[in-house]
Z-matrix of the N, CA and C atoms (Angstrom, degrees):
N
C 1 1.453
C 2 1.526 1 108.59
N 3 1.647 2 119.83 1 159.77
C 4 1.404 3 113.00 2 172.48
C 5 1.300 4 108.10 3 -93.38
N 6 1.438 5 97.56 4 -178.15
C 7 1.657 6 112.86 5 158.93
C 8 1.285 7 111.64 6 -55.59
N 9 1.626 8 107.97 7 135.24
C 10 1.580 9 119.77 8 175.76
C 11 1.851 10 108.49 9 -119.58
N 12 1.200 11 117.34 10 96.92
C 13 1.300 12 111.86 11 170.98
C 14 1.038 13 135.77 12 -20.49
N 15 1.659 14 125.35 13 -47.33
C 16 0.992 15 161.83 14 138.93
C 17 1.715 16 104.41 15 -1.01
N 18 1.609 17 122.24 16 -63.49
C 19 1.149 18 122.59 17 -156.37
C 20 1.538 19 95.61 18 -99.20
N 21 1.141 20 141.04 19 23.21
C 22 1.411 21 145.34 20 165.04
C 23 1.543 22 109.30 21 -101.83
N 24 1.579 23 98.15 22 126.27
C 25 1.812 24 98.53 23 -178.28
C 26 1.909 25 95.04 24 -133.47
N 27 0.966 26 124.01 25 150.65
C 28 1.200 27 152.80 26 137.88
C 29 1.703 28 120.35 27 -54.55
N 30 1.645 29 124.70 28 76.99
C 31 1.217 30 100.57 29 -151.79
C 32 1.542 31 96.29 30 -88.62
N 33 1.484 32 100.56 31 -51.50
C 34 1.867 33 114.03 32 163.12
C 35 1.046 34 115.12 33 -90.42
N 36 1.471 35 121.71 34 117.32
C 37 1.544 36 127.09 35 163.11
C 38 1.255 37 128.09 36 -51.91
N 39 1.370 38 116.65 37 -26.05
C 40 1.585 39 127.85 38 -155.77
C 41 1.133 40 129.33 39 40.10
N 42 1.517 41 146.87 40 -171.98
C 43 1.068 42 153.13 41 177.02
C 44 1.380 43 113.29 42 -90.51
N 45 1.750 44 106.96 43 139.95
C 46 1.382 45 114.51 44 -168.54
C 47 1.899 46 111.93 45 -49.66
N 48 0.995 47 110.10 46 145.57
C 49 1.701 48 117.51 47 163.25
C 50 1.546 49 87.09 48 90.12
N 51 1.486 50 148.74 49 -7.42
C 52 1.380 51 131.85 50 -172.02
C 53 0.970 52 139.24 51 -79.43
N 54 1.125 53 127.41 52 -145.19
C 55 1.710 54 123.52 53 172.48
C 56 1.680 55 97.02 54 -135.08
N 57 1.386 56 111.06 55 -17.33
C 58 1.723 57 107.10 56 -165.05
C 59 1.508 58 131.84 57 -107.98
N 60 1.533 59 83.81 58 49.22
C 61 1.507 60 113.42 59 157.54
C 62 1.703 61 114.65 60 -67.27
N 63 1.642 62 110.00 61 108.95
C 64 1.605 63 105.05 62 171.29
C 65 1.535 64 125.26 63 -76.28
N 66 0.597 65 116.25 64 103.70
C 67 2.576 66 103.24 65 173.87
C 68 1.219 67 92.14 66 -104.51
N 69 1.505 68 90.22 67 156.90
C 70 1.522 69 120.76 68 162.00
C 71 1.685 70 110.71 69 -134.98
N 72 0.955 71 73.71 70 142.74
C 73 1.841 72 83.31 71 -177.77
C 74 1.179 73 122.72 72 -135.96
N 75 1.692 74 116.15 73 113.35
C 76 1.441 75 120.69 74 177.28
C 77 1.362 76 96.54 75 -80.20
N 78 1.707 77 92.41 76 165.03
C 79 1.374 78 101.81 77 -168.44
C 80 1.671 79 101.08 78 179.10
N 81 1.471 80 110.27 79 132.42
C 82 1.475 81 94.24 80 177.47
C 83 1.905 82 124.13 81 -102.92
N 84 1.250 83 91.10 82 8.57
C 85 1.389 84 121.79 83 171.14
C 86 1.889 85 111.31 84 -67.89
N 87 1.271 86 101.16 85 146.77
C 88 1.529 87 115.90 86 -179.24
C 89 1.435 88 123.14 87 -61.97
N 90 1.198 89 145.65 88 129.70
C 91 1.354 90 133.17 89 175.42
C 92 1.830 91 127.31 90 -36.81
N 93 1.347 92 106.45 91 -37.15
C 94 1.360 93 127.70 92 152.39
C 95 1.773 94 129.37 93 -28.71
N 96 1.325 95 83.18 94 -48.86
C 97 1.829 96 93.44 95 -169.79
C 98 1.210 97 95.49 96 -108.41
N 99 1.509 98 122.45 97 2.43
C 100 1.619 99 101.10 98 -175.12
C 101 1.386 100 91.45 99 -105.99
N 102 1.355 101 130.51 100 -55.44
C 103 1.628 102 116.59 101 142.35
C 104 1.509 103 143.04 102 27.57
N 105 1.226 104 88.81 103 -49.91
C 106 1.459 105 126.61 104 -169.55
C 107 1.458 106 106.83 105 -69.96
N 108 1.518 107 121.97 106 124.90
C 109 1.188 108 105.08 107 -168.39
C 110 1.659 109 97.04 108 -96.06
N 111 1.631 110 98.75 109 157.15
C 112 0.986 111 138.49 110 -131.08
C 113 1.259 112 145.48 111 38.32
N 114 1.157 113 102.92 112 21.59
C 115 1.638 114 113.63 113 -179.28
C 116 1.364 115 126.65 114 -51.91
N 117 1.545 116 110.25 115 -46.50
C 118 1.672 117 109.69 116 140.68
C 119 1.083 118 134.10 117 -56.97
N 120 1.159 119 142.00 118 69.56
C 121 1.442 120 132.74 119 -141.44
C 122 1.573 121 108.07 120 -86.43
N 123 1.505 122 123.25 121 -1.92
C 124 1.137 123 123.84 122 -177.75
C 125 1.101 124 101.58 123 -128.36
N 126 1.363 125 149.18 124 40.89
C 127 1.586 126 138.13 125 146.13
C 128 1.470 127 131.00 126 -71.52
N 129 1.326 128 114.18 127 -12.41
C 130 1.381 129 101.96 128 147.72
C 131 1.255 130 140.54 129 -92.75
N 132 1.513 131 114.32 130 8.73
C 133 1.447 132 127.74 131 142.33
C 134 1.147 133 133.26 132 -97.11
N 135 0.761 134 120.02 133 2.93
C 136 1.663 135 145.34 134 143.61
C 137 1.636 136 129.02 135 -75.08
N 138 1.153 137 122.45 136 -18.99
C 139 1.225 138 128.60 137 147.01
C 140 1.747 139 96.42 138 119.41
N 141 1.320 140 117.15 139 24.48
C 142 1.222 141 114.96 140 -163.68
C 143 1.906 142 106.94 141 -93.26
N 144 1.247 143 108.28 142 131.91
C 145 1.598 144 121.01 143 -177.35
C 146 1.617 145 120.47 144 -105.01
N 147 1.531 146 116.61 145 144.60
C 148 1.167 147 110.26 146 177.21
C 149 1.813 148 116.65 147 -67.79
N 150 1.535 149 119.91 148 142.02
C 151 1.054 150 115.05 149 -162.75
C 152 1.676 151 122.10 150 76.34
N 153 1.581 152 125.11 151 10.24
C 154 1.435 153 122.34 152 164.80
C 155 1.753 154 99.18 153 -89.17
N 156 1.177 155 93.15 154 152.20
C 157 1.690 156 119.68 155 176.02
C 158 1.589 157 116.07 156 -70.23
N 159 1.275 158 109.36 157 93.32
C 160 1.673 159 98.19 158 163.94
C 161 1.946 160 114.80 159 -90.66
N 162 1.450 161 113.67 160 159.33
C 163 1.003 162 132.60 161 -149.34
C 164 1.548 163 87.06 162 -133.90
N 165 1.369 164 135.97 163 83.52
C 166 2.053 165 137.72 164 171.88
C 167 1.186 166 101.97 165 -77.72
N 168 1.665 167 123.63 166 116.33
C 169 1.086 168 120.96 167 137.80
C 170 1.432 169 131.85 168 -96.79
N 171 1.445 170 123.17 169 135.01
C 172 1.084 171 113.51 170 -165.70
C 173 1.473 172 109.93 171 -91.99
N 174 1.451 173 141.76 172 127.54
C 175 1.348 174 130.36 173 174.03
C 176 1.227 175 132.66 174 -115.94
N 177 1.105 176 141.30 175 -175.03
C 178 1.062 177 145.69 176 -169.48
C 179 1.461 178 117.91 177 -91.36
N 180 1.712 179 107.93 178 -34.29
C 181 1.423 180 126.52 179 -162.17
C 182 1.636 181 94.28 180 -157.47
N 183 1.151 182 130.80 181 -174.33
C 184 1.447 183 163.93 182 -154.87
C 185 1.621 184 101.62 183 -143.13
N 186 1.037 185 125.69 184 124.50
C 187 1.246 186 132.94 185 -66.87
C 188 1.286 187 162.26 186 40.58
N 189 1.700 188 80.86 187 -105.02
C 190 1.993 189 107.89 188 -177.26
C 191 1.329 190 91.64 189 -158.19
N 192 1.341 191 134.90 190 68.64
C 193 1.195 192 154.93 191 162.54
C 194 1.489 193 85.46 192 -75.98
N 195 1.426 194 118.47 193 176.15
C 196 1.880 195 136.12 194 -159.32
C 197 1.541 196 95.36 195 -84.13
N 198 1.538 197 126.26 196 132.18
C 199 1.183 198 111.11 197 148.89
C 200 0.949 199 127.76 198 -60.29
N 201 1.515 200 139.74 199 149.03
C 202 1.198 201 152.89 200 152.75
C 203 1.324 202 106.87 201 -96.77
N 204 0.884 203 143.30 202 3.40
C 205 2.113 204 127.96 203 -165.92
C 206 1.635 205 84.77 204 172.32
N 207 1.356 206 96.55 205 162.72
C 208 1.686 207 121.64 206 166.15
C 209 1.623 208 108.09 207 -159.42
N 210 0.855 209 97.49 208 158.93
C 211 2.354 210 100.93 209 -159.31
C 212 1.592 211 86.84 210 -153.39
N 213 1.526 212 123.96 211 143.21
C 214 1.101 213 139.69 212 152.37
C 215 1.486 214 105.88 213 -106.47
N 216 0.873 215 122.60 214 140.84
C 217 1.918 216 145.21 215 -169.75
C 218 1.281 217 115.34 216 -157.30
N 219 1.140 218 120.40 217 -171.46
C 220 1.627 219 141.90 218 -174.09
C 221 1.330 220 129.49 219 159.57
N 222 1.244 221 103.65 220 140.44
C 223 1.379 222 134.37 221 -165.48
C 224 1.511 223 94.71 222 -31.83
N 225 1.230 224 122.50 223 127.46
C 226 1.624 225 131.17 224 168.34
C 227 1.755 226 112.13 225 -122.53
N 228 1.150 227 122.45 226 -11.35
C 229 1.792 228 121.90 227 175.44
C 230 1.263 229 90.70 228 -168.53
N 231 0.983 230 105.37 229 133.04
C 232 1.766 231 132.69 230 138.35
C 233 1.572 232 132.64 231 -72.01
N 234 1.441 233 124.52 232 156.84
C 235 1.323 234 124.54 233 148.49
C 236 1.446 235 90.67 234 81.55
N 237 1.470 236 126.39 235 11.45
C 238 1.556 237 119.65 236 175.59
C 239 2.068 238 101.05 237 -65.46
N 240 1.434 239 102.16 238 179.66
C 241 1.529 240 118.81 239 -168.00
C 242 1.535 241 113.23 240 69.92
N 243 1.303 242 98.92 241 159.61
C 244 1.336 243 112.87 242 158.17
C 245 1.801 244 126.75 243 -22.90
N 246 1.843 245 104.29 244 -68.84
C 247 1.444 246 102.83 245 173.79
C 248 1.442 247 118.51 246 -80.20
N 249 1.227 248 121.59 247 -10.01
C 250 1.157 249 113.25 248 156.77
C 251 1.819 250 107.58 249 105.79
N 252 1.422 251 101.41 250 17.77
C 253 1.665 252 120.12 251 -172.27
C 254 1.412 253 113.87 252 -92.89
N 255 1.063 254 118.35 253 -21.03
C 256 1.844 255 148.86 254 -150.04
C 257 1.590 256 93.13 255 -73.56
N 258 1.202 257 105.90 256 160.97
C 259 1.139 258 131.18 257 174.98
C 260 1.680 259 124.44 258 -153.86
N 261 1.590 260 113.82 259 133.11
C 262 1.589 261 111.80 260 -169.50
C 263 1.555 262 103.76 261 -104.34
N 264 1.088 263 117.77 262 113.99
C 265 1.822 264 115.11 263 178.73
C 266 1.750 265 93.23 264 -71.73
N 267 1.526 266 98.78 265 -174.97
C 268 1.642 267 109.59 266 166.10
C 269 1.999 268 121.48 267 -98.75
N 270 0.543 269 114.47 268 -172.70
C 271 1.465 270 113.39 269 166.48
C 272 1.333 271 116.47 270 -37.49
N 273 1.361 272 111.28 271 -60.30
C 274 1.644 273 127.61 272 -165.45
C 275 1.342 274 105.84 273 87.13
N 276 1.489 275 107.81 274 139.76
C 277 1.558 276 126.76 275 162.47
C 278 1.265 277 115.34 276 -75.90
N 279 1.253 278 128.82 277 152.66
C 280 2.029 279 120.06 278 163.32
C 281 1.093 280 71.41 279 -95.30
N 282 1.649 281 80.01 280 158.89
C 283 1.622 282 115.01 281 164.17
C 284 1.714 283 88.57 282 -126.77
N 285 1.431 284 100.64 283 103.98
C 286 1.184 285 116.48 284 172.26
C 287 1.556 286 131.48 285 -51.16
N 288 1.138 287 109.80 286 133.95
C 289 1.656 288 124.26 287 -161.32
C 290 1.873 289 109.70 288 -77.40
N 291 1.510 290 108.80 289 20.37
C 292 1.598 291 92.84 290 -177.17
C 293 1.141 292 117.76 291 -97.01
N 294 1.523 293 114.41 292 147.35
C 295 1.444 294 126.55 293 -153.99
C 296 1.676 295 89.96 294 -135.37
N 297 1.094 296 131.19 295 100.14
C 298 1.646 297 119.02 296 -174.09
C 299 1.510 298 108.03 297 -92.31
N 300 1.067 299 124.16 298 -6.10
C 301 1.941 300 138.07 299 -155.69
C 302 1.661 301 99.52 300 -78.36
């Protein structure tokens, strides 16, 4: 599946000139392809900076279909694609799913 605008939020804005803008981004796509630079293809019109924190959830559906996975990452290049809007996340960390209770 592609990128869906839709599942990109701005949760913390941060302070003007920064880097510590938080997003999260649903998405029912693999950590792999979202990775992928430019896969956001609109985060620099979106207000997105090198070095802000993304938050991947992985889902089931569009919406709020079930997570399956969650990854912490961040912005590593800007201005990727053709127009120059793009944005490259990092790998992402899991944030591992154990529940021992």
């Amino acid at each position: 599946m592609a990128y869906d605008p839709k599942g990109l939020h701005n949760v913390i804005p941060g302070m003007s000139n920064t880097n510590d803008r938080l997003w999260m981004l649903n998405t029912t796509d693999a950590i792999a392809t979202v990775n992928t630079s430019n896969y956001i293809s609109d985060g620099v019109s979106r207000g997105m900076q090198q070095g802000d924190t993304v938050l991947v959830k992985v889902r089931a559906s569009l919406p709020l279909g079930a997570v399956s996975a969650q990854y912490f990452a961040w912005v590593k290049d800007v201005g990727t694609g053709s127009d120059g809007y793009g944005v490259d996340i990092t790998d992402g960390t899991e944030v591992a799913a154990t529940d021992t209770d």
